[in-house]
LUMMI-597699 format. One line per field, with one value per residue (C-alpha): residue in one letter; x, y, z. Coordinates in Angstrom, 1 decimal. Layout:
<sites>
resn: c(A,...)
xx: c(X,...)
yy: c(Y,...)
zz: c(Z,...)
</sites>
This chain:
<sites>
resn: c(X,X,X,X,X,X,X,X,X,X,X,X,X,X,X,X,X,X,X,X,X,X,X,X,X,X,X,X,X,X,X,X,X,X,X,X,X,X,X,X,X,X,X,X,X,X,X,X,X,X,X,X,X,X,X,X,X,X,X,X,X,X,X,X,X,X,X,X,X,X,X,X,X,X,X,X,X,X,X,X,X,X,X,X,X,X,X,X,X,X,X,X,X,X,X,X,X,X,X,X,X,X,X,X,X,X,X,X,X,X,X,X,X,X,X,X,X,X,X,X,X,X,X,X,X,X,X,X,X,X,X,X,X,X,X,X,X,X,X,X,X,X,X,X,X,X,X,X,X,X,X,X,X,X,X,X,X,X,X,X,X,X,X,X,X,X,X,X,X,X,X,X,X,X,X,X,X,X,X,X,X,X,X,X,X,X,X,X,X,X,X,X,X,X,X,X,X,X,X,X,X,X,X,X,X,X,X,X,X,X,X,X,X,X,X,X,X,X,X,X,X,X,X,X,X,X,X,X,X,X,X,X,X,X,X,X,X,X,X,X,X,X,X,X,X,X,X,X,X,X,X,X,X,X,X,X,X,X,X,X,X,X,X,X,X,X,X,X,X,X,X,X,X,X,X,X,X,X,X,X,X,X,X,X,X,X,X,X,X,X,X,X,X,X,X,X,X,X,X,X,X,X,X,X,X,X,X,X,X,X,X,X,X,X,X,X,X,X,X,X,X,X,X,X,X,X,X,X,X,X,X,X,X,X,X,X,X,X,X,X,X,X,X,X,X,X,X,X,X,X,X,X,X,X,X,X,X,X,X,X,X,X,X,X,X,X,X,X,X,X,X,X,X,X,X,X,X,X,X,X,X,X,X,X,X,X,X,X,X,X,X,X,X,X,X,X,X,X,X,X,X,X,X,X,X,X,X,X,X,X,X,X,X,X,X,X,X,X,X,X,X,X,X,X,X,X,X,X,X,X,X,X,X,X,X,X,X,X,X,X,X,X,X,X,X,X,X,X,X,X,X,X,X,X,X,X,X,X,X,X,X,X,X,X,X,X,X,X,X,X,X,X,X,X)
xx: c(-221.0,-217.2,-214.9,-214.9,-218.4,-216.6,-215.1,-218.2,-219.5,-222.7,-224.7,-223.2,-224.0,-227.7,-228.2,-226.9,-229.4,-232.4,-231.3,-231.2,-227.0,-226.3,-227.9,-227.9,-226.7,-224.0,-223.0,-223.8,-221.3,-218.7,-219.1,-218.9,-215.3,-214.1,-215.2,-212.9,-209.6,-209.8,-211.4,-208.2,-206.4,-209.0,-211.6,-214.4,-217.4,-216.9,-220.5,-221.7,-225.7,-225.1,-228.2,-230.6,-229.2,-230.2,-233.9,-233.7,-232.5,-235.4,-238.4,-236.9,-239.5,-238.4,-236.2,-238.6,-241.0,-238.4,-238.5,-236.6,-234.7,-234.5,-231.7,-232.8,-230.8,-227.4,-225.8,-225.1,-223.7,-225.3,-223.3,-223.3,-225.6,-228.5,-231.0,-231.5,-233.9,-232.0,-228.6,-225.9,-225.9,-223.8,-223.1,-219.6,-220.2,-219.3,-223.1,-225.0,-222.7,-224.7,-227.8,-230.3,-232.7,-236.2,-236.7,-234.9,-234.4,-237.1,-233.7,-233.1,-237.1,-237.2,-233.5,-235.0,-238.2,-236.0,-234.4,-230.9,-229.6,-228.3,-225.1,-223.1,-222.6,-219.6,-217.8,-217.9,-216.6,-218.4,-222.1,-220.4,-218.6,-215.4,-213.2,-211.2,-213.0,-212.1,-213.6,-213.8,-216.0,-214.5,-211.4,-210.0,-210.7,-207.7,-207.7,-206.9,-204.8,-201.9,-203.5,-201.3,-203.7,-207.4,-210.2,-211.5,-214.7,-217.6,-218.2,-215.0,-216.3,-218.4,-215.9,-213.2,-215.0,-216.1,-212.0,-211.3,-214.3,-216.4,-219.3,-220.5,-222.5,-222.4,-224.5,-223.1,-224.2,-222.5,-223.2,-219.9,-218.3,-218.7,-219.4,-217.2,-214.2,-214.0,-214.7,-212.0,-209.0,-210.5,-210.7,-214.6,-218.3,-219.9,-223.0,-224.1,-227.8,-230.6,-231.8,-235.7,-233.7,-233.2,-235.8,-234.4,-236.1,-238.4,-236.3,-234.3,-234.8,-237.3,-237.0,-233.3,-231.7,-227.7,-227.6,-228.2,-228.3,-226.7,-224.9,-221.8,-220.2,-217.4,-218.3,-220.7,-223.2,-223.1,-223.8,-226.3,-228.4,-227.9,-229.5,-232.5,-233.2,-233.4,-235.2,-239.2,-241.2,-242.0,-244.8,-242.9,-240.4,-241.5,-238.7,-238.5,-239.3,-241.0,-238.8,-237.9,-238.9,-235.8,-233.9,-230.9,-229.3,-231.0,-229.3,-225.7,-226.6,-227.2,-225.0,-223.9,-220.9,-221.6,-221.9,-219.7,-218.2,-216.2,-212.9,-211.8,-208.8,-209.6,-213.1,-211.3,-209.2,-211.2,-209.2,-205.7,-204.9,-202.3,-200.7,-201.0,-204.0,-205.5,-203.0,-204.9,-208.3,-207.8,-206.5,-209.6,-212.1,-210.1,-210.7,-214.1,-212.7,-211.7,-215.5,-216.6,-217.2,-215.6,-213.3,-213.3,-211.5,-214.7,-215.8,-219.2,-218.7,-218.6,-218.5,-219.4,-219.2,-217.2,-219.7,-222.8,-221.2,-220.4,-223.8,-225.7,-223.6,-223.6,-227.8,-227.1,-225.2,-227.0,-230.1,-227.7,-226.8,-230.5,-230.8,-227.2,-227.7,-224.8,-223.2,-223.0,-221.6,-218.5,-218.4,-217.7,-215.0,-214.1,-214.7,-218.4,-218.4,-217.0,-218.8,-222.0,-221.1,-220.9,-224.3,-226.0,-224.2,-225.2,-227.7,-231.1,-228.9,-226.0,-228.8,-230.8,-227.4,-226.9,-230.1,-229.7,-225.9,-227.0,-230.0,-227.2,-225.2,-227.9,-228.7,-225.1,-224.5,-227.8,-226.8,-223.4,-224.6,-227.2,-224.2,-221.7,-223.6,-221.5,-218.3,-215.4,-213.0,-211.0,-213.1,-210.2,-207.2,-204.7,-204.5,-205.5,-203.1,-201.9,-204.3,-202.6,-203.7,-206.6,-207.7,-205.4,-203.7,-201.7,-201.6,-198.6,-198.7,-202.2,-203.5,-207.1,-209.2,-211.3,-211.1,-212.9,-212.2,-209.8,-212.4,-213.9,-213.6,-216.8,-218.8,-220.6,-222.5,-224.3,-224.7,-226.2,-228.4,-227.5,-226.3,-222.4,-220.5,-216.9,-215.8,-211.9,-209.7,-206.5,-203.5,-200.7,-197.2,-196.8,-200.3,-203.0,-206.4,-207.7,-211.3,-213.0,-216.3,-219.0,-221.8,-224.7,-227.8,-230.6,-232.2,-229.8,-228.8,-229.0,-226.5,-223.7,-223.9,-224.0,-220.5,-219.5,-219.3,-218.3,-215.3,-214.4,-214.4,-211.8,-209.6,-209.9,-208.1,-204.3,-206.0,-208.9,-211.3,-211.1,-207.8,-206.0,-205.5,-201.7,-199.6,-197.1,-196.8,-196.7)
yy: c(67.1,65.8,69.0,67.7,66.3,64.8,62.2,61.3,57.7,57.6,56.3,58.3,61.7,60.3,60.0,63.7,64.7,62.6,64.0,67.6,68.3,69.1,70.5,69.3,72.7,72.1,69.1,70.2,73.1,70.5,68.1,71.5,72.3,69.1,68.9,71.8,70.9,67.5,67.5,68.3,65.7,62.6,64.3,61.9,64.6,66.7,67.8,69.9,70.8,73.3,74.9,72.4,70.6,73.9,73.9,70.2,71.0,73.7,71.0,68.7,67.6,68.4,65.6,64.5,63.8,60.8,57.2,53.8,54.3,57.9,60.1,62.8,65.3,63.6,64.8,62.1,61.5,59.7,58.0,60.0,56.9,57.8,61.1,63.6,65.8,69.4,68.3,67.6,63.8,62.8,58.8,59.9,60.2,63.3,61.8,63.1,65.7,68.8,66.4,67.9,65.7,67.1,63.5,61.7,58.4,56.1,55.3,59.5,60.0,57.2,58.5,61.8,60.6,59.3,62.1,61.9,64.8,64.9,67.1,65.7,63.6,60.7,60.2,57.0,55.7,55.8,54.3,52.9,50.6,49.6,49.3,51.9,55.3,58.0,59.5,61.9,64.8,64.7,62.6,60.2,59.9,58.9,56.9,58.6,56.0,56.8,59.1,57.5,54.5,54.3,54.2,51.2,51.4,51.9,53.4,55.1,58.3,57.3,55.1,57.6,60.0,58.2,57.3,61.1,62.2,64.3,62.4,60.0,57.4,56.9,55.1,52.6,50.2,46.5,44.6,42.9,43.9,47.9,48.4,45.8,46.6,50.2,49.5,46.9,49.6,52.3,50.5,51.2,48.8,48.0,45.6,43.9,43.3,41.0,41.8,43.7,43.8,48.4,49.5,50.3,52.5,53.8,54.4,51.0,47.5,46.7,42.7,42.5,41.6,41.3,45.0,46.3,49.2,49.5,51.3,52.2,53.3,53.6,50.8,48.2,49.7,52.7,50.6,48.7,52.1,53.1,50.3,50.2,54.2,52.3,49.3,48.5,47.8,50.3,49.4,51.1,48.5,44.9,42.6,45.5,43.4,44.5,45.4,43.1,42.6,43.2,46.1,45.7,48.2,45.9,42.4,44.0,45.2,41.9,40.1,36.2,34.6,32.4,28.4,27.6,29.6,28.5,30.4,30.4,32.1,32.1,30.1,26.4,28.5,30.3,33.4,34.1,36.0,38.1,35.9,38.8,39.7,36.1,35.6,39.2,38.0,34.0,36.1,38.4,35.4,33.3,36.0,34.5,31.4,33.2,34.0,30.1,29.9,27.1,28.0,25.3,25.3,24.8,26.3,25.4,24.0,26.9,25.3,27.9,31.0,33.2,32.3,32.4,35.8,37.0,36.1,38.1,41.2,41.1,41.0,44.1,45.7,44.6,46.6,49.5,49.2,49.8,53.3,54.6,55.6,54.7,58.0,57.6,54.6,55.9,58.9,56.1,54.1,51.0,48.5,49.1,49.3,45.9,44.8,46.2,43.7,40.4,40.9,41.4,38.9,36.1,33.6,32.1,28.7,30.5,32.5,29.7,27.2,30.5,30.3,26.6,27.1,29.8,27.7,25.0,27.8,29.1,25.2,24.7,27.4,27.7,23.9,24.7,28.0,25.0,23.7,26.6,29.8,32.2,31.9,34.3,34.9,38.2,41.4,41.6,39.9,42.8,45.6,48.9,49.5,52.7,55.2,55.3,51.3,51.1,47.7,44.7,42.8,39.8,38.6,35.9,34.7,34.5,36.7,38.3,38.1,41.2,44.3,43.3,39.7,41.2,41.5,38.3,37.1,39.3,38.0,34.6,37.1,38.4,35.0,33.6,36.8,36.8,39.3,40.1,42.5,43.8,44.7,45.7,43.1,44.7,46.6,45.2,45.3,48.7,49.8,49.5,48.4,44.6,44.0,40.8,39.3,37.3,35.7,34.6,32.9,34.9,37.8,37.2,40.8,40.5,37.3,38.8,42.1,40.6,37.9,41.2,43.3,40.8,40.5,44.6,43.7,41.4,42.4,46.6,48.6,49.9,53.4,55.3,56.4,59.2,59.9,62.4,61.9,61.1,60.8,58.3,56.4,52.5)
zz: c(7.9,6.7,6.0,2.6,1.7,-1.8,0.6,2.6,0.8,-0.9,1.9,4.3,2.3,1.6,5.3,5.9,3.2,4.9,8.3,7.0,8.0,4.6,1.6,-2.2,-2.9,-0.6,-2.2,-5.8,-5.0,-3.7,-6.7,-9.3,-7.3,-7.1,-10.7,-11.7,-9.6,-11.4,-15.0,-16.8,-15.5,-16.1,-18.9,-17.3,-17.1,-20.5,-20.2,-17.0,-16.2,-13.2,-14.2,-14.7,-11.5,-9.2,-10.9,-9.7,-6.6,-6.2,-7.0,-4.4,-1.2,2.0,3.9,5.9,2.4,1.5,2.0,1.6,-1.8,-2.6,-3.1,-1.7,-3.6,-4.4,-7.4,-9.6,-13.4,-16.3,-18.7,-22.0,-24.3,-22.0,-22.8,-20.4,-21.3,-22.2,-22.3,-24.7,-25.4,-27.7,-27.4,-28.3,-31.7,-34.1,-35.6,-32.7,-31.1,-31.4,-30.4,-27.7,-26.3,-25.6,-23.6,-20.4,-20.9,-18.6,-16.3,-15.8,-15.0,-12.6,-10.7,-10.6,-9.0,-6.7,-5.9,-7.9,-9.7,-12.7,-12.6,-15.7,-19.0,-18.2,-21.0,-23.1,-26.5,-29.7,-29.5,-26.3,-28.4,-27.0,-23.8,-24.0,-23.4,-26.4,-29.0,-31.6,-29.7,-26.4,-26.5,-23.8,-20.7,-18.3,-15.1,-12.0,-10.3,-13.6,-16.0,-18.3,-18.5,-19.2,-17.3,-19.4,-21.3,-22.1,-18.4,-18.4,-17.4,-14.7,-13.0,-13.7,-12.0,-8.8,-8.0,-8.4,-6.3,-8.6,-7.8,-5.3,-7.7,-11.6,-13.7,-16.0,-19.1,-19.9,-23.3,-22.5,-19.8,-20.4,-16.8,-15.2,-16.8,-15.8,-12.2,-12.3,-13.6,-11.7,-8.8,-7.7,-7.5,-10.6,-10.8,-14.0,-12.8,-14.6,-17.4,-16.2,-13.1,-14.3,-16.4,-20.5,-22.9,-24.1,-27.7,-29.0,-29.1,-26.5,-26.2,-26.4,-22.9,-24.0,-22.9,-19.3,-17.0,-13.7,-11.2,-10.0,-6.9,-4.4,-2.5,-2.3,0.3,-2.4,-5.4,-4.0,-2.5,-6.4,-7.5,-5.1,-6.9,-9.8,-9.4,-10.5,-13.4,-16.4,-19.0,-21.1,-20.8,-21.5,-19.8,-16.4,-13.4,-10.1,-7.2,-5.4,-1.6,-0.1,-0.7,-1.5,0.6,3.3,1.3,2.1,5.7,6.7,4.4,6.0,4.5,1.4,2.6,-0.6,-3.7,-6.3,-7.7,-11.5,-12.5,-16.4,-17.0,-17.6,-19.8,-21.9,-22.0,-21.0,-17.6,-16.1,-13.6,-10.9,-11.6,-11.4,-8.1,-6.6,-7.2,-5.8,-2.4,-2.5,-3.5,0.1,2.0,2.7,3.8,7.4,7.3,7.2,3.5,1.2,-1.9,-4.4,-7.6,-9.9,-13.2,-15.3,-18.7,-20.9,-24.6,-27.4,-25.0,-27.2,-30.4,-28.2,-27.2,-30.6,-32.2,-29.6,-29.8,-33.4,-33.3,-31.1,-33.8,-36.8,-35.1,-35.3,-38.4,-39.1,-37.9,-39.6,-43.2,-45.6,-45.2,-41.1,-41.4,-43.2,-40.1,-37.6,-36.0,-37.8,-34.8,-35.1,-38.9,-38.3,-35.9,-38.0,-40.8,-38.4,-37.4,-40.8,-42.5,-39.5,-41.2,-40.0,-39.0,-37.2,-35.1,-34.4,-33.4,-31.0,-28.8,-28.9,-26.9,-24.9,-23.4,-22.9,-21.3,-19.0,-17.7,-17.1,-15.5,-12.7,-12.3,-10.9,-8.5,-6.9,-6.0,-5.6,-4.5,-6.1,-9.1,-8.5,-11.4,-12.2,-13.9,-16.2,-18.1,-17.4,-14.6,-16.9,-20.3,-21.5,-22.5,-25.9,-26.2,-28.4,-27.4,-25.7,-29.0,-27.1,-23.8,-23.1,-26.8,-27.7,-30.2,-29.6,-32.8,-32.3,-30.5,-27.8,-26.9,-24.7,-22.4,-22.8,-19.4,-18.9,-21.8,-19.2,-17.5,-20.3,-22.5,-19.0,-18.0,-14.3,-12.0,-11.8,-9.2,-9.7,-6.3,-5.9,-5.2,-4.0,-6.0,-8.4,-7.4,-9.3,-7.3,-10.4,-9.3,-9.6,-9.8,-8.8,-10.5,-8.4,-10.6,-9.0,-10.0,-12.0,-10.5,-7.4,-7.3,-3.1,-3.1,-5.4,-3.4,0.4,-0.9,-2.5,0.9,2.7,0.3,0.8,4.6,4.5,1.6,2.0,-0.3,1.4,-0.7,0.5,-2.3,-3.5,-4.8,-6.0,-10.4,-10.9,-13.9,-14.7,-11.1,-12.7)
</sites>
């Protein structure tokens, strides 16, 4: 075993558990140290389980008793809008804070199952709304590459906490970018799978598919071991697909360059970029091109995107709106007030205008990956603001209209439904984390992970993961 197990990667620490040269207790002991050194520096994992995760540990089969897929005893974090059955989860909101859950979520049964345990609650904003993680029960969380920045949202926590090593995988949610933007500041893997693709539920809306599960890692072997724990269908959830034949652990192993991608540094211009940041991610996305692959400037038709976008996430919120009486809705933050109002005030003819562009969308988009197999673009506009910043303003003179089209680069993936990896791209001049998006075609989990690994081959970070949180460096 490594003299300091919190470095080992994912896979690497699973295959010490399978082979029987390290314990979960081990680990679980190395994760809860690692956990103290670093906590008041980045506040990613305000809520602990050390109990419950021994009691775990204690019901575990033997090694030998595990097969393709399982954990087999890896402490891992869940993001804090998930239920895990006898521990605080508070969805960041002073509404629930005190809120025990007698109930995992069908996502926490199915990690356990697989051998995952659940050591901590990562921190996220209120009703994960946002992509800057704060909020009124635990505060901010800070990103450990300048804990003067954020860590993004609403997976902050979780991708906070794999940079700094308190875990070795987190599991993440994206509605619109809430996983992919954290992993792009905090300089880890997040995947944006297919909707069915990680099994939802049982409690909210079941036939809504804007927002998804996934996981997150260090790199993209870990990510994609995370997701094969998570993978397969649920009856209790109607959209959750079988797994698929291939794992993808498998899919990354024996990953061949892509034939042809296609590099865009802003989506024909449908949001403005940092210049080094779009510069970062065109080097990353090229780095394929020593591999065989082509890299052509291309980018699909995107017309009505952003109101496409807009009119799903405010169906999301309008079905929030129905389980928050009058006087919660006063207790929270004004963005999802807000947000809250766009949805119920959408009409019949604004809905229905909405389906007709996203099937437009969805066409014009698996039309172009039959021709380019993958489309790079950045994971985000900026390299991570200040902490203090609520949400993003102004970039180079255009005004964002709401608090999260800052982050609208991310919103294709989920108008379109199909699978999106951020994988880190390389480091600003000031040495902030860049994260690269790679769309592929639905359900093509396996082809966005294999260009994705291929990419951390050739452009490998000058940093090793993890790192030590620092203030004030940028």
């Amino acid at each position: 075993m490594s003299d300091d197990p919190v470095r080992l990667s994912a896979t690497a620490a699973v295959a010490e558990l399978r082979a029987g040269t390290v314990s979960p207790t081990e680990l679980l002991d190395a994760a809860l140290d690692r956990i103290e050194a670093v906590e008041p520096a980045i506040n990613a994992l305000p809520t602990r389980c050390e109990a419950r995760a021994r009691e775990a540990i204690a019901r575990l089969p033997p090694p030998a008793r595990t097969g393709p897929g399982h954990l087999a005893g890896l402490p891992i974090a869940i993001k804090d809008v998930t239920p895990v059955a006898g521990v605080r989860t508070t969805y960041g909101s002073q509404l629930y804070a005190d809120h025990v859950p007698d109930r995992s979520g069908a996502l926490v049964e199915r990690l356990e199952h697989n051998g995952a345990v659940v050591i901590a609650k990562s921190n996220t904003p209120e009703l994960g709304a946002g992509a800057n993680t704060f909020n009124d029960v635990f505060g901010a969380t800070h990103n450990p590459w300048d804990t003067t920045r954020t860590a993004g949202g609403s997976s902050g926590g979780s991708a906070a906490a794999l940079a700094a090593g308190e875990v070795w995988l987190a599991h993440g949610s994206d509605l619109g970018g809430s996983l992919r933007t954290p992993a792009a500041f905090c300089g880890v893997v997040g995947l944006r799978p297919s909707p069915g693709r990680v099994v939802r539920g049982p409690e909210g809306e079941l036939f809504g598919d804007a927002g998804v599960h996934g996981p997150m890692g260090r790199t993209v072997a870990d990510a994609a071991l995370f997701l094969d724990a998570m993978v397969g269908r649920d009856v209790r959830d109607p959209l959750s697909l079988d797994a698929p034949a291939t794992s993808s652990a498998e899919a990354v192993r024996t990953a061949e360059p892509p034939a042809r991608i296609a590099f865009t540094p802003d989506l024909r211009g449908f949001t403005p970029v940092d210049a080094e940041v779009a510069a970062v991610c065109e080097r990353a996305a090229r780095s394929l091109e020593g591999l065989g692959t082509v890299v052509e400037p291309a980018c699909p038709d995107l017309t009505d995107l952003y109101s496409v976008y807009h009119a799903l996430r405010g169906r999301v919120y309008a079905d929030l709106g129905q389980t928050l009486s009058h006087a919660d809705r006063e207790v929270v933050k004004e963005e999802i007030r807000w947000n809250i109002d766009v949805g119920e005030r959408a009409s019949g003819a604004e809905l229905a205008a909405a389906r007709a562009g996203r099937a437009r969308l969805y066409r014009e988009v698996v039309a172009f990956l039959s021709q380019y197999e993958v489309l790079a673009f950045p994971a985000a506009v900026v390299p991570a603001p200040p902490v203090t910043t609520r949400f993003l303003e102004e970039l180079d003179g255009h005004r964002f209209s709401t608090y999260i089209d800052w982050v609208q680069i991310t919103f294709l993936s989920t108008v379109v439904a199909c699978p999106t990896v951020v994988v880190p791209a390389g480091l600003t001049q000031s040495g902030l984390p860049v994260g690269l998006q790679l769309l592929g075609p639905p359900r093509g989990e396996a082809a966005v992970l294999a260009a994705a690994a291929l990419v951390e081959q050739q452009v490998g970070l000058p940093v090793s993961l993890p790192i030590e949180p620092r203030a004030g460096r940028h």
